[in-house]
N, C-alpha and C positions, 0 to 999 in steps of 0.2 A: 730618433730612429734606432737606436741602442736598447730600446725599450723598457727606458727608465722612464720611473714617473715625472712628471715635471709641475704636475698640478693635481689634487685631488681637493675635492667639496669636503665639509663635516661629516654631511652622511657616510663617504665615502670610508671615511679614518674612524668615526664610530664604527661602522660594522666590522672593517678591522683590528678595532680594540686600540688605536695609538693616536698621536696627535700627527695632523698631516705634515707638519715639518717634518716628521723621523721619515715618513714613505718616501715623501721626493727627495729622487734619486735612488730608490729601488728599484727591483724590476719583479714580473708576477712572479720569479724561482723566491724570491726573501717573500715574498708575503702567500702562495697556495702551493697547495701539495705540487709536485713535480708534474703529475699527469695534466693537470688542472690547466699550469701555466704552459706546458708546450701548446695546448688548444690555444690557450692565446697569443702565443706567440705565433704561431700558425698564422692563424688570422692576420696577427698584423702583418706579415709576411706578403700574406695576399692582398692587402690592400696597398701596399707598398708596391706592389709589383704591376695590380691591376689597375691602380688609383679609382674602387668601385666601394658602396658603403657595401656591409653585413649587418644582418638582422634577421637576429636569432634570439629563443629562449634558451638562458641555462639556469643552474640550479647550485648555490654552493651555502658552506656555512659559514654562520659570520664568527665573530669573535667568543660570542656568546653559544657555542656550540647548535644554534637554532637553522635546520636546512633552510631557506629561502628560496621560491624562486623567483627570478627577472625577465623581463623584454625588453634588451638591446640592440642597440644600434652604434658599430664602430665604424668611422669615417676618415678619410685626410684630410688634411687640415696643409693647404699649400702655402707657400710664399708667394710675393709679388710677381715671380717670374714664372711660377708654376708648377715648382718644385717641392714636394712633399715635403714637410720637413717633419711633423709630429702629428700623430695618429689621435685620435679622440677618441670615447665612449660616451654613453648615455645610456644607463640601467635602471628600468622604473620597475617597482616590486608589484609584482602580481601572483604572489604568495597564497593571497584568498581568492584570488578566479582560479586558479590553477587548483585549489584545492576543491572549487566549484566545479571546475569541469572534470576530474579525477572523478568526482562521486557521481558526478552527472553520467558519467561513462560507465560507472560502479551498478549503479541505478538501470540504467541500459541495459545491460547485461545481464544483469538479474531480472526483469523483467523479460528480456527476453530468453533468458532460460525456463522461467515462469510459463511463459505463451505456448514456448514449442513443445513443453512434454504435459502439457494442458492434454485432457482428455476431450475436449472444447472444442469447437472452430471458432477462432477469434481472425478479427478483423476490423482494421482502422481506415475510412474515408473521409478524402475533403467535400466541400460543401459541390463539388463536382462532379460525384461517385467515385472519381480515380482512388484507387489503392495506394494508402500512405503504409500502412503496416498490415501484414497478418499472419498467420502463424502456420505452422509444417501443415498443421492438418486441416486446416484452412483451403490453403494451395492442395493439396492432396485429392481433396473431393472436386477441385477441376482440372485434373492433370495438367496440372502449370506449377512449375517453380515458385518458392516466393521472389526469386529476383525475377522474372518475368511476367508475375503479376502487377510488381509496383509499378503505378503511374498509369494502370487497364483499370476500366469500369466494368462493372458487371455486364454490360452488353458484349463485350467484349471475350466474356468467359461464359457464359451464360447462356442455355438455350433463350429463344425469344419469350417466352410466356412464363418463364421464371425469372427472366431481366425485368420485365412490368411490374411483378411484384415486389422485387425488391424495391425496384424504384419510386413505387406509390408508396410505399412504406417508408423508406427514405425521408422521400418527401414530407412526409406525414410529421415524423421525427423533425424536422427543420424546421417546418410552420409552426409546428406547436411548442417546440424545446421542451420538451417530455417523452421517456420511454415510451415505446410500447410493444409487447408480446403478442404472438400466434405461434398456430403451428402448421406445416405442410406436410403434403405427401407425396415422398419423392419416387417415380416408380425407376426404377433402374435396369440397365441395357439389356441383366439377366434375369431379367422378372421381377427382381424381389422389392418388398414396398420396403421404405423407409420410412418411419414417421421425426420430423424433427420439429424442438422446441426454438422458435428465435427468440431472442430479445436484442432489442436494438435502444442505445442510446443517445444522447446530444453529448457531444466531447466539447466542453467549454476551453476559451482561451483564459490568461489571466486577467483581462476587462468583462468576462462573463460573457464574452459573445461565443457564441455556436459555430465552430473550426473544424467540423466533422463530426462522421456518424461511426457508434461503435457498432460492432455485434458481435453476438455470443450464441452459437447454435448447439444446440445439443441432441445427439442420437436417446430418443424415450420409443425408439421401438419397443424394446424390452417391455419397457411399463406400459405401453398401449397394448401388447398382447399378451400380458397379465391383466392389464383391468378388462381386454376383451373377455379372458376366461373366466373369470373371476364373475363377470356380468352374466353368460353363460351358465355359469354356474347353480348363479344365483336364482336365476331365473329358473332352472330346471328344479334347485331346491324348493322355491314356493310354489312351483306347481304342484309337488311331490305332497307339502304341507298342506296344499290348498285342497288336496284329495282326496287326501285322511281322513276317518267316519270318525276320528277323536278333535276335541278343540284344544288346539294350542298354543301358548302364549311366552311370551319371557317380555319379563320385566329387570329394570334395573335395580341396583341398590337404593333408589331410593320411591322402590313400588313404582316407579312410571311405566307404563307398555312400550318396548319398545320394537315387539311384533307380535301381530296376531293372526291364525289361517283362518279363511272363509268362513270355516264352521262355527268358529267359536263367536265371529264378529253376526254372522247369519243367528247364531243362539240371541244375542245382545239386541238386535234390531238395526245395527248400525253399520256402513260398510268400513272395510279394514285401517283404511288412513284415519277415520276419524279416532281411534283410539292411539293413536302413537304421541307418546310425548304426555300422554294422561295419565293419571291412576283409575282406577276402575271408580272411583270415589267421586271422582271428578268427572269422570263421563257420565255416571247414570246414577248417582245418586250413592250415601250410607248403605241403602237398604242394598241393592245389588251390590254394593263391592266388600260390604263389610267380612262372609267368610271368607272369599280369597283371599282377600287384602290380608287378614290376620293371619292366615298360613303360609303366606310368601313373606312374611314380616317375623311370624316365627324359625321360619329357614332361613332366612335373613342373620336372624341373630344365633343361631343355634348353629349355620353352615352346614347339618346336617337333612338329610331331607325326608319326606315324607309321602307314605308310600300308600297308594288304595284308599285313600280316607272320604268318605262317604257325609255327602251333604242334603240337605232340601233347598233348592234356591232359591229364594223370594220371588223371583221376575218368572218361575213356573211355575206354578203351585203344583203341587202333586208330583211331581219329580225326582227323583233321588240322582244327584251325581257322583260319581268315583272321581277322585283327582290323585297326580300324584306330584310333589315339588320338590324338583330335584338343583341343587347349588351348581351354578359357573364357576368354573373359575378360571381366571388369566392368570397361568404362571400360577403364583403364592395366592393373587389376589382374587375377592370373592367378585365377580361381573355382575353379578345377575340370579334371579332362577327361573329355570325353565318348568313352565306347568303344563300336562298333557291329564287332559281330564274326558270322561265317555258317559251321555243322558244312560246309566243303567235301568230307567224305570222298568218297561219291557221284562227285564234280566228276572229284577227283583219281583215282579208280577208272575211271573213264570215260574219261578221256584216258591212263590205262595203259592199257587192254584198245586205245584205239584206236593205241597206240604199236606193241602187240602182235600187233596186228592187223597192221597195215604191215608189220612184221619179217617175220609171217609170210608175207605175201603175195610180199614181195619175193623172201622167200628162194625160195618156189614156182617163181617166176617164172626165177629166176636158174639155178634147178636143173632145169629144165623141156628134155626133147630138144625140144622142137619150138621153130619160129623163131614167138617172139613179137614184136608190135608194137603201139603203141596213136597214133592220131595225131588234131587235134581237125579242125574242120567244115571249117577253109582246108588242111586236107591237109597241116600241121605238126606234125612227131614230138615 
């Protein structure tokens, strides 16, 4: 009760560095720092006093300057009569759990500073729907705390007919032990729609069994009304193209169509999808694709384009068309080139007859006995 040693194990005198003969009859001030030892004299203090055990973790080094930590248990240790007489320990090292649950808490924390400034709503369920984890912005979108989310099921937070869904979905995720993704449309109290992406997972234990459902929702408003405008768009452009009295096309680098408007598909015989993904070679034969082919193929290589260049087409006879092929490019790189081509026959027919015309006029004139003249307003021949 003097609290000297009076017994100590090997282990004991190994982590102290000495052989247990030299400890007993010391006391903790000869063998740890001074702070150290008044803790344990403390203690014994109190069990001397309460006759109760302690059991507690602490942490020292041993001889070998290595920290340690232990789970103890200090007891009395009576006489026949009842009377205290010497105090006991029992320190079993749990050095690697304790470094196990340090990281494990390490891990925690990072994770969930991970969650909470997540742009995400994240959320953990057990096989019950109750909330095991989920994250600020999670709780946010049902004006509920995350501490008073944990342990509520989505019924619980949830309008009715967006609790169903989750919950067949849930479900769904549990029966099969496989993701699966959608998406909804959340209308909100100020009118505005939301579109959001789920995806929900199976959260395994370490025997592989299914322990909960994750989820991960994500705001694609933005992108749903970007690809709505974009579709909008788009759609206004082909009608624009499809209107056009020119035909026109683009192909990619490697001559395939990868659009064509009405006109040009209406010139071909054939309607617009069937030439995507084709060469003209491939659709309707050498003989129709071979001058395009070879002038998207010379701009091709040349990057430069080509402007007015007058053809006969095989697939019209008697026909003359004007094309012109002009290079894509994305950024640095060459995409494509876009061909806008117009049937000038008409054109060319027109300015013959009026070539013919002249010829003839002239000759009339030239052949004519009488004296002709033609002179303009200032009386200049």
């Amino acid at each position: 009760l003097d609290g000297r040693f009076i017994f100590v194990n090997k282990v004991y005198a190994e982590r102290r560095g000495m052989p247990a003969d030299e400890i007993k009859g010391k006391t903790a001030f000869d063998l740890w720092p001074q702070e150290f030892a008044q803790n344990l004299e403390k203690e014994d203090r109190e069990i001397h006093q309460t006759g109760h055990l302690i059991e507690a973790d602490l942490e020292s080094f041993g001889a070998d300057g290595v920290l340690r930590s232990y789970h103890g248990v200090k007891f009395p240790i009576p006489d026949e009569s009842g009377d205290i007489v010497a105090i006991a320990s029992v320190h079993i090292g749990n050095t690697e759990r304790k470094r196990a649950e340090n990281a494990l808490k390490q891990s925690e924390l990072q994770l969930r500073a991970v969650i909470d400034n997540s742009p995400y709503h994240f959320s953990l369920k057990d096989l019950d729907g109750k909330y095991l984890l989920l994250n600020q912005s999670y709780a946010k979108l049902r004006n509920i705390s995350v501490e008073k989310a944990i342990g509520k099921s989505a019924s619980e937070t949830e309008v009715a007919e967006a609790s169903a869904n989750i919950e067949a979905h849930d479900n769904q995720v549990i029966e099969t032990g496989k993701a699966v993704s959608y998406e909804r449309e959340i209308r909100h109290s100020n009118g505005a729609l939301e579109h959001r992406e789920i995806n929900k997972f199976p959260a395994f234990d370490a025997d592989g069994n299914v322990f909960g459902i994750g989820t991960i929702a994500v705001d694609i408003s933005e992108r749903k009304f970007a690809e709505k405008e974009i579709t909008e768009k788009s759609i206004l452009l082909q009608t624009i193209l499809d209107a056009a009295p020119v035909s026109i096309s683009f192909r990619d680098t490697e001559n395939r169509v990868k659009f064509v408007n009405k006109k040009m598909a209406l010139e071909l015989g054939a309607k617009p999808e069937y030439f995507i993904g084709k060469t003209l070679t491939a659709a309707h034969g050498s003989v129709t694709g071979e001058n395009v082919e070879s002038l998207v193929g010379e701009v091709l290589q040349s990057k430069k384009p080509i402007i007015d260049r007058e053809f006969k087409p095989p697939r019209i006879p008697g026909h003359i068309h004007r094309y012109s092929f002009i290079p894509v490019f994305d950024g640095n790189n060459l995409s494509g080139v876009l061909a806008i081509g117009q049937d000038v026959t008409e054109q060319r027919e027109a300015e013959a007859a009026v070539l013919q015309s002249e010829a003839l006029l002239r000759s009339i004139i030239d052949h004519s006995p009488a004296i002709i003249s033609l002179k303009d307003l200032d009386g200049r021949f």
